[in-house]
N, C-alpha and C positions, 0 to 999 in steps of 0.2 A: 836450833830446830827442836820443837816439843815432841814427845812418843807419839802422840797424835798426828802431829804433821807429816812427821816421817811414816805411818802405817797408810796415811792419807793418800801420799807421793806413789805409794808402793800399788795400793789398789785401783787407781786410775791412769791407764796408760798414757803417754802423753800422745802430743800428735805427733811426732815424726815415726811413732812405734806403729802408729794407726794409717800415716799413709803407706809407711812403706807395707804392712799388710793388705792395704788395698792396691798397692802397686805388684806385689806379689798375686796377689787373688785374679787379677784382671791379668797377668802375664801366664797366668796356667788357662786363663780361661781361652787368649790366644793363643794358646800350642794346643790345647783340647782341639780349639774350633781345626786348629791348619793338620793335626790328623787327622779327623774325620774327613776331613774333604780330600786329602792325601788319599785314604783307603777309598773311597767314594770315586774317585778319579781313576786308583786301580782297575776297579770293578766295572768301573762303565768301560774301560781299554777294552775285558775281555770278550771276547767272541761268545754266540750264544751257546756254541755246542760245550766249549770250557764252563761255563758258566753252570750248563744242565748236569757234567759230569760233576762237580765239586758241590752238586747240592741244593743251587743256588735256586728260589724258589720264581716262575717262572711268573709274568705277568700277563699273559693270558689264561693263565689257570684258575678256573671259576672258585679255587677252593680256595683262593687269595685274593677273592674281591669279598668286599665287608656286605652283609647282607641287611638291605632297609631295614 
């Protein structure tokens, strides 16, 4: 193998380097996705009064609706 080839080999990843980063990329993207909806699922559990007490900003609150 020439210095070329081998610098060549070096600077282009092959494909199993490139699925398994896409196999990785896409498996954080499913544990992102299944906590958010974990915490989402918390949230909807609680009661309204928990909910006012911990902050939580409320949906009939006109200073929470977007204005035209």
């Amino acid at each position: 193998m020439s210095i070329s080839g081998f610098s060549h080999s070096l600077s282009s990843p092959s494909f199993g380097s490139r699925a398994r980063a896409g196999v990785s990329t896409l498996a954080h993207r499913i544990v992102k996705s299944w906590q958010d909806r974990r915490a989402e699922r918390a949230l909807a559990s609680l009661s309204y009064d928990t909910l006012k007490d911990i902050g939580f900003p409320s949906t009939t609150d006109p200073r929470n609706t977007p204005t035209p």
